[in-house]
N, CA, C and O of each residue as an XYZ file, in Angstrom:
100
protein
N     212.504    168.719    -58.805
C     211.593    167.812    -58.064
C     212.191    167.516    -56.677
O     212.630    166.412    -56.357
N     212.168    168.618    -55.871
C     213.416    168.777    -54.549
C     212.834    167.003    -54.355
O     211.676    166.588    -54.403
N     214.265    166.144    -54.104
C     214.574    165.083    -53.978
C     213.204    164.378    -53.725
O     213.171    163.871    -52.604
N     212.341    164.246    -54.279
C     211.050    163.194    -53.864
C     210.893    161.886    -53.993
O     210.164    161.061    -53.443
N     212.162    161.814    -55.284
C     211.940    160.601    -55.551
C     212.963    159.880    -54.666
O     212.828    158.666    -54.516
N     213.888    160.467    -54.117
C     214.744    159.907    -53.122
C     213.895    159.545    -51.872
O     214.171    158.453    -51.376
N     213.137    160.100    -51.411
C     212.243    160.402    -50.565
C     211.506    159.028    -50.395
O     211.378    158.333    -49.387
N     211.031    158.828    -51.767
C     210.099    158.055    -52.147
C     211.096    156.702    -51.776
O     211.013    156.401    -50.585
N     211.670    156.164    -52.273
C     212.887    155.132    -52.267
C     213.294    155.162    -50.891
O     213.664    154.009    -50.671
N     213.447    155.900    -49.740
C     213.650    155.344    -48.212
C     212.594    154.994    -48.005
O     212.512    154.052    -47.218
N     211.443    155.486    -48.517
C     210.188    154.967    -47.530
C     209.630    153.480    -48.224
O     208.745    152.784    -47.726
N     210.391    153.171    -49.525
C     210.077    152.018    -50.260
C     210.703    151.276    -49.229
O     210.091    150.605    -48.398
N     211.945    151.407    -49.296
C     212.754    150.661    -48.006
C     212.636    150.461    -46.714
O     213.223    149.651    -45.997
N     211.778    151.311    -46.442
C     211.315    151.332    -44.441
C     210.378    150.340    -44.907
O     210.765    149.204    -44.630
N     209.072    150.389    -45.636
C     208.056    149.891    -45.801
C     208.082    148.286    -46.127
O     207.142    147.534    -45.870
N     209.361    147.874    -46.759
C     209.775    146.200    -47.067
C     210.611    146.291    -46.206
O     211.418    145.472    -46.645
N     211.214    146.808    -44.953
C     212.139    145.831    -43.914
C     210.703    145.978    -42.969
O     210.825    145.096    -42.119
N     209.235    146.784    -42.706
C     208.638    146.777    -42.600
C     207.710    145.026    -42.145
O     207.340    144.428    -41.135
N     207.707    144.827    -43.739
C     207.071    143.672    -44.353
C     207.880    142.674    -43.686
O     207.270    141.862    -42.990
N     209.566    142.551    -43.795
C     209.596    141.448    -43.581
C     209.639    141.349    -42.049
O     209.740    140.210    -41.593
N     209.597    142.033    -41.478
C     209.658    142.532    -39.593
C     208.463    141.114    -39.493
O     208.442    139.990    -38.993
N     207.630    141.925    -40.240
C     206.134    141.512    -39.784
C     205.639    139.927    -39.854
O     205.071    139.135    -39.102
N     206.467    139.933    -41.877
C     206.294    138.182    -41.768
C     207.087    137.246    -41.033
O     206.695    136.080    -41.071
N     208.049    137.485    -40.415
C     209.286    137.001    -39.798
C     208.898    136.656    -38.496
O     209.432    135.688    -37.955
N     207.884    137.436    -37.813
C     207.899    137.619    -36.885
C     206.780    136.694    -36.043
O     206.674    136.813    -34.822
């Protein structure tokens, strides 16, 4: 499963420092 789920898990992570950018802000 060439690394997807790793894949998957940075973009979990971009997507909640994302979130809190946004509510923070």
């Amino acid at each position: 499963m060439f690394e997807f789920s790793e894949f998957f898990s940075d973009f979990s992570v971009s997507c909640v420092f994302v979130w809190i950018s946004v509510f923070l802000d």
